[in-house]
Every structure is written in C-alpha cells, then in structure tokens.
N, C-alpha and C positions, 0 to 999 in steps of 0.2 A: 314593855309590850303594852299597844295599848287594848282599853277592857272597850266590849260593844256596849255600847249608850242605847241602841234603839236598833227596833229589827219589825220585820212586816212578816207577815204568813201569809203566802201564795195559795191558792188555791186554781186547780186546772178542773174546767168545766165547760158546760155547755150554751149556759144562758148566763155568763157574768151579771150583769144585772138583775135577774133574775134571784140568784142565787145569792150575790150581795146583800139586795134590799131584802131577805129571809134572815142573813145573820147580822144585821142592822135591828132588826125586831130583838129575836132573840140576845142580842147582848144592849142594846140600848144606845148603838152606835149612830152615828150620823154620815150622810152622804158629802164628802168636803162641796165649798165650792166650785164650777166650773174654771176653767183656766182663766184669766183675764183674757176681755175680746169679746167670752162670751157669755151671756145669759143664763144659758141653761146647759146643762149637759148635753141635750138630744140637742141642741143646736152645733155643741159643740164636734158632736160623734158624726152629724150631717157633714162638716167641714174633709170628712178626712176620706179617704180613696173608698170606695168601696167593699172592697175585703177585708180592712180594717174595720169597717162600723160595727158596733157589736163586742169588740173582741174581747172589751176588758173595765173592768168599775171598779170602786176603791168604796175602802169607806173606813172611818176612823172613830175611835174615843174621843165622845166628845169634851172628855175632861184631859185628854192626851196621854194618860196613865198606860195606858193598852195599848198592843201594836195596830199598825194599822194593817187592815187586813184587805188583799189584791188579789180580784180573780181575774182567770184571763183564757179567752175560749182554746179550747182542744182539740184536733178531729177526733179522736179517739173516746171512746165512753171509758167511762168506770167499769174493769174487770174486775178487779179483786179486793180483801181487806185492804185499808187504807194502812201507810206505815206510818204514819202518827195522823193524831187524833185532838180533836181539843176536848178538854173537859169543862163545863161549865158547871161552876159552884154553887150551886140552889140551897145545898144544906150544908154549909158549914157551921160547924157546934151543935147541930144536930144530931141525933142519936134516937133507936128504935120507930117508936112506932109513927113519931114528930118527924123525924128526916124524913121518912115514908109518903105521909103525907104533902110535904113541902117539893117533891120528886115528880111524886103523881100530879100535882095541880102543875108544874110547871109542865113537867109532860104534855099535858091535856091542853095547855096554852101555844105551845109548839106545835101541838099534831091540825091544830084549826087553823094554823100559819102554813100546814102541806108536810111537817117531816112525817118522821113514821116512830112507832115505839116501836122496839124490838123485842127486848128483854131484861128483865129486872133482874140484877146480882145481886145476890137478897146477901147480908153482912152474914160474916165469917170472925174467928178467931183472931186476923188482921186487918183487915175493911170492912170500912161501915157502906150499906146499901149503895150502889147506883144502878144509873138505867141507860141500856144499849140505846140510841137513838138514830137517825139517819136524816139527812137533811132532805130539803125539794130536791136533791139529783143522787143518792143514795150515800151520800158523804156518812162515815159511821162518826158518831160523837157520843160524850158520855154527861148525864146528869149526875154529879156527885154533891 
C-alpha cells in the first residue's frame, strides 16, 4: 500500500484571496507563481469566464515542508464550529508564564492582520495554555 507523500488543506470561503493572503501572513507562506502565459494572477483570474474570477487562491511553503493550503469560494457562509481546525505553534517548549506571553504577542499580531481572539485555555493537568482564534471570515484556529 502506498503511504501519502503530500496533501493540501482546502478551505471553503468567501473571499479566497482574501483569506489566503491572511494565512500567508500568518504562517509565513507565499503566493506561488501565476500559471505560465501569465504575469500576474489578476491577469490570470481576468482570463477565465466570469463566474469563475474570484473563486479560488493557493498559496504554499515557501520552504515546501507544509501543505499547500487552497481556498475556494462557497455560496454558503460559515454556520457552525469548524470540524477540524489548524493549530499554529507559537509556543513550543514553552511553558507558564513564557508560553503566555509568546500567545498573547502573536495574538495581538494576528488581530491587526483582522482575525479575532476569542478565548484563552489557560493549561490544565494535560495541556499547556492555548488560545481560540478566528480568522478574517470566522475560521476557528488555535494558538498553541
């Protein structure tokens, strides 16, 4: 049987690019190039039928480590918790009052980029601190 090499995370939204270039900040990812042909993206998205322009942006690790991550428009909004989630790792090997801090600045890095904080899950007997997040179109994600 063979084992999966590489895999992308879909996301269904409203403003693909929009929403892209928010988790391009947030993870440090990059926009690939346009297709060959063309120049630019917007030249490229001009190319194509109308009800398509818009629909959908990519964007990837720019060291390729990470999946590449694809949005792609919806009619439908965001009703409910999401069933999965990504976490971003801000504090690893961190611990009390250190993770805390390392949580809250990237928070506060995020919320000026449009997400939203929600709630901090202060550490427990099994997990150390993280914090509810929401992206520009209420995507939930977690700062660990």
């Amino acid at each position: 049987m063979a084992s999966v090499k590489q895999f992308q995370v879909t996301f269904d939204c409203a403003e693909p690019e929009r929403v892209a270039r928010f988790w391009c900040e947030v993870l440090g990812y990059v926009v690939p190039p346009p297709p060959e042909g063309f120049a630019t993206w917007d030249e490229f998205d001009r190319a194509l039928p109308p009800e398509q322009q818009g629909s959908a942006f990519a964007c990837v690790d720019p060291t390729g480590a990470g999946p590449r991550l694809y949005f792609q428009r919806v009619p439908e909004g965001k009703a409910a918790k999401n069933r999965l989630h990504l976490d971003v790792r801000v504090g690893t090997g961190l611990v009390g009052e250190e993770r805390l801090a390392a949580l809250e600045a990237e928070c506060a890095r995020l919320v000026a980029l449009g997400a939203v904080g929600v709630r901090l899950l202060p550490a427990d007997d099994e997990n150390e601190s993280c914090m509810v997040m929401q992206d520009v179109e209420g995507n939930e994600f977690c700062l660990a």
